[in-house]
N, C-alpha and C positions, 0 to 999 in steps of 0.2 A: 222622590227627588226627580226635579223634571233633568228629562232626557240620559240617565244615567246609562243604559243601554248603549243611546244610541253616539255619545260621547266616545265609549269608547269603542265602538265602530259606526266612525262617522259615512263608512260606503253603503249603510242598510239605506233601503228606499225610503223607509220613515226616517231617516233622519232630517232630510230639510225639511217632512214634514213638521216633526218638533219644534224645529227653528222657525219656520213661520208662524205657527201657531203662538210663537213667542217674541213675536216682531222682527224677526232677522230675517232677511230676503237678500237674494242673491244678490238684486238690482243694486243693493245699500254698501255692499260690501267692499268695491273697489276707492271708496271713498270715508273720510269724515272720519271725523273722532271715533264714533260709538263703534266701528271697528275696528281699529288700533290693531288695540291686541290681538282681533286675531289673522289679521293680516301677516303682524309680527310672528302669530307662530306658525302661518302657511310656510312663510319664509324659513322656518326652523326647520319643520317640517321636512323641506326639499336639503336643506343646507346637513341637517340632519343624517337624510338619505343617501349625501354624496359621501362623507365622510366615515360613516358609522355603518351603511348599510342597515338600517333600522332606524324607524321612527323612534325614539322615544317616545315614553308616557308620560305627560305629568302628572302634579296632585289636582286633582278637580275638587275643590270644598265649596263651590256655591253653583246654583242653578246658573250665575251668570259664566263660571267656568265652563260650566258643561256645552253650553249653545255656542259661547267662542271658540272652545276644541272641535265643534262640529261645523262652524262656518271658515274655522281657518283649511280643512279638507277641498273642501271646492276651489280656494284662493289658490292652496298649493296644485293643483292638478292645471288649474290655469297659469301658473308659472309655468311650470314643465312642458306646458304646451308653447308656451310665446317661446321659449330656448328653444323645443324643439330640436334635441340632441339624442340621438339613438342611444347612447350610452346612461345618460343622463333617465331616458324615461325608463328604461331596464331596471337602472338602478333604483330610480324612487320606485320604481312597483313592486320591487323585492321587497323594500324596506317597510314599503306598510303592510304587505305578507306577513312578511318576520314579527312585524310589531304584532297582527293578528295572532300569531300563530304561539304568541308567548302569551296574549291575554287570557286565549283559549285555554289554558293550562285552570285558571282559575273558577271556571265556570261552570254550572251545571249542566246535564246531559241534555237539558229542552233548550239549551241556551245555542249549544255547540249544534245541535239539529235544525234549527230554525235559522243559522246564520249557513249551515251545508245546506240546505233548499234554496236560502235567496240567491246562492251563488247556484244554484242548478245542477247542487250534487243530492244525488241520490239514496236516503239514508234512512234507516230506523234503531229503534231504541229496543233490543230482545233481554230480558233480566239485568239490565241495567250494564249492559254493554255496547257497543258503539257500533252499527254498522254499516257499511257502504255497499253501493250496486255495484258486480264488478267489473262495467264498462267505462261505470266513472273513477274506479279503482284505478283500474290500466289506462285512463286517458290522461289523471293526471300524476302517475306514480313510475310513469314511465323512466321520464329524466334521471329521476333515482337507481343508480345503479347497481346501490349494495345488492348481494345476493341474496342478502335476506326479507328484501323487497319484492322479489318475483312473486308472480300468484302462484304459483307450485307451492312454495314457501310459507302461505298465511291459509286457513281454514276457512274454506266457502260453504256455505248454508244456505240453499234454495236461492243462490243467483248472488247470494250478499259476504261481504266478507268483515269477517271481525277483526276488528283493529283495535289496538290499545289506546288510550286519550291521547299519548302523545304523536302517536303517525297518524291518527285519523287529524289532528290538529294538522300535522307536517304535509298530509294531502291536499286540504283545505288551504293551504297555504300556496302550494301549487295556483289553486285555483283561482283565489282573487289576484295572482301576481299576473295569469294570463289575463283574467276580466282586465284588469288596470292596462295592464298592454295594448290590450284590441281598443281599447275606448281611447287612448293618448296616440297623439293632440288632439286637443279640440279646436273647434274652428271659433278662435276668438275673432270678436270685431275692434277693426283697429282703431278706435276709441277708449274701448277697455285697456288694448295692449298699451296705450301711451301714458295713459293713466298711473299706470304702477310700473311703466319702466325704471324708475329706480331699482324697485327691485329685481327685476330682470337683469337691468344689466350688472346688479351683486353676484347674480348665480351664476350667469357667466363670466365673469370674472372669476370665482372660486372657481367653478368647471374649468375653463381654462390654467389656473395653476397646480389645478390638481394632473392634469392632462400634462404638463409640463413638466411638475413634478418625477411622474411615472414613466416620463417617456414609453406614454401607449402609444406614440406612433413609430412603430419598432419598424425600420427600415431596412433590415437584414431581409437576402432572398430564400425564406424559406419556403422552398415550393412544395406545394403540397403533393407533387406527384411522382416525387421522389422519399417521399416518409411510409414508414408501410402505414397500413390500411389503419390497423390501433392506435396508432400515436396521432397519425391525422384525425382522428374520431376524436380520440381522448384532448388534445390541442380545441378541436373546436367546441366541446363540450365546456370544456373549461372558461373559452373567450366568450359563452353563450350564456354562463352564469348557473349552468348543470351543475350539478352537487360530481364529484368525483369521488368515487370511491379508494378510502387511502392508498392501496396498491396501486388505483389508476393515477395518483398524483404521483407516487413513487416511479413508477416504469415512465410516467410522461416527464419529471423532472430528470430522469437518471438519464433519458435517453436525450434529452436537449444537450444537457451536460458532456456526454458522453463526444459527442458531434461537432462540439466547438463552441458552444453557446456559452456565453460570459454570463455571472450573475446576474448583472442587471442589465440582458436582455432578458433572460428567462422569464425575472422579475415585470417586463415589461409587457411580455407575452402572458402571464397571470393578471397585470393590471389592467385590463381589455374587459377581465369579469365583472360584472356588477356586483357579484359581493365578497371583492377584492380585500383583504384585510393587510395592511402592508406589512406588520411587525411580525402575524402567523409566518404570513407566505415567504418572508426574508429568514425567518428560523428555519422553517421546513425545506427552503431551496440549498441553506448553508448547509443545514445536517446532510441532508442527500448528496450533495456535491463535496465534503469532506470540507468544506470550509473550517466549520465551528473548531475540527479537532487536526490538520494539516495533515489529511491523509488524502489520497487520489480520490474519493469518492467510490459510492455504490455503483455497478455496474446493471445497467436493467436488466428484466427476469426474461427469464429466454420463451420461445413460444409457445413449449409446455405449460411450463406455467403459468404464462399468461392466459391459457384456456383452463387451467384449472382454478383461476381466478375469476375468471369469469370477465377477460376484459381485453380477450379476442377479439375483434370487431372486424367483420366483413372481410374473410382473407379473400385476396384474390387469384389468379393463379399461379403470381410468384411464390405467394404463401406456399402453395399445395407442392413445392417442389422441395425436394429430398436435401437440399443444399441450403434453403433457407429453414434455418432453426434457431432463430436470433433476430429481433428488431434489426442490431446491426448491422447483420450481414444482410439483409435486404436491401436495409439504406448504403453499404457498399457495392453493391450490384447496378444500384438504380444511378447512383454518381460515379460510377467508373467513367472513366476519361471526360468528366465534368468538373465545372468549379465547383469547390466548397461550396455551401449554400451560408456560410455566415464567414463576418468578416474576418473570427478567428481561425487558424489553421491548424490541426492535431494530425496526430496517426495515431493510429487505433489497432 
């Protein structure tokens, strides 16, 4: 089957070759019938990304699906470019991460090696396990902050570490989401852009009410110089589209909450991430906040614990003093004889 590889990962280098080789050129593609369709699904593609945070798959059952799932790719990153939205390209590069990173589940072990080379990770195959170098381990495994993620934590063999198909998939994942990052926007010529502005101006328009929707542009003064050192870490990891580890979402929602922060800022302050899920993160802010069951809410874990969790981050030297043993009580050190930093008002 032609192109069945590279369909469904349309970012390998041979895939336009495929496409050419089968009549479809990039030149062809902003216009005329015989791309249509995959114009239509570039557009899914991004429309996709903002909504779901993942690409979807379709069913590919003919050679001519497979070259249009591989020419609506370039269509879609040419969108993303003419918007031009920091949020926006985050989020589509997550999303076709994610889509890779679900495909990979299905494939064999030369298949998964040869798409970790083209992305410029480091890898071999030892009795039929999976493994990576481990510079490209820590470069792109960092973000990840479970504990069980550290390289102390996983078994290294002369420089390389063994990972199971599904994290070795989840690292790889990392990595095409940064490739897609560095390469967005492209520098379209505005010929092309005016061409398919219709469709642009759809994405921005959905972008826009989804942005309205959210209210990401949370205008409470939460300064970051008054949050200890963890929560501002854990906060920008969050708005940065980093995985949080569940204690980290826990201690970072408990302690918004704790401070005065209403649901749907909290809510607002998570919709900033590119793979914001509205319906998870409204469950998980209500549980944590006593919403769902009409109790005051979980109080964050003090700063023991948050070192035994492993989600201490860079104390500084209020940290280190005998008096701070609590998120809280730092953030009431740092706002004495200040305003609240949000527009609701508590004692604590």
């Amino acid at each position: 089957m032609i192109g069945l590889l590279e369909s469904r990962y349309p970012f390998l280098r041979n895939a336009q070759v495929v496409a050419s080789e089968n009549g479809a050129e990039i030149g062809d593609l902003m216009s005329g019938e015989t791309f249509a369709q995959a114009r239509t699904r570039g557009v899914e593609r991004v429309i996709s990304a903002l909504e779901r945070s993942e690409v979807e798959h379709p069913s590919l059952r003919s050679d001519i699906d497979r070259i249009e799932e591989i020419m609506s790719y370039p269509y879609a990153r040419i969108l993303v470019s003419c918007v031009n939205d920091k949020f926006l390209t985050k989020r589509y590069a997550l999303a076709e991460a994610v889509h890779m990173n679900r495909l990979l589940g299905q494939e064999p072990y030369a298949v998964v090696h040869n798409i970790a080379s083209e992305l410029g990770v480091k890898t071999k195959v030892v009795d039929e396990k999976l493994q990576m170098h481990f510079s490209d381990y820590l470069k792109y495994s960092a973000r990840i902050k479970s504990i069980e993620w550290k390289l102390v934590n996983n078994e290294l063999k002369n420089g390389y570490v063994e990972l199971t198909n599904d994290k070795f998939a989840r690292v790889l994942q990392n990595a095409l989401q940064d490739r897609i990052e560095s390469e967005l926007p492209l520098n379209v010529p505005e010929a092309i852009e005016q061409a398919i502005r219709p469709h642009v101006t759809y994405i921005e328009n959905q972008l826009a009410a989804s942005k309205s929707r959210f209210n990401m542009s949370f205008t409470g003064e939460l300064k970051p110089e008054i949050l200890p050192p963890c929560i501002r870490t854990l906060l920008s990891m969050a708005q940065n589209g980093i995985n949080l580890p569940h204690s980290g979402r826990f201690a970072l929602v408990s302690f918004l909450h704790k401070i005065g922060l209403s649901i749907e800022q909290i809510l607002a302050l998570f919709a900033q991430s590119p793979d914001f899920d509205e319906s998870k993160s409204i469950y998980q802010i209500k549980h944590i906040t006593g919403d769902l069951n009409g109790t005051e809410g979980y109080t964050p874990p003090e700063c023991g614990t948050m070192k035994t969790m492993g989600i201490c981050y860079e104390p500084d030297e209020l940290c280190g003093q005998d008096r701070v043993n609590h998120p809280l009580n730092y953030f009431r050190i740092k706002t004495r004889g200040m305003n609240r930093p949000t527009d609701g008002q508590t004692n604590h």
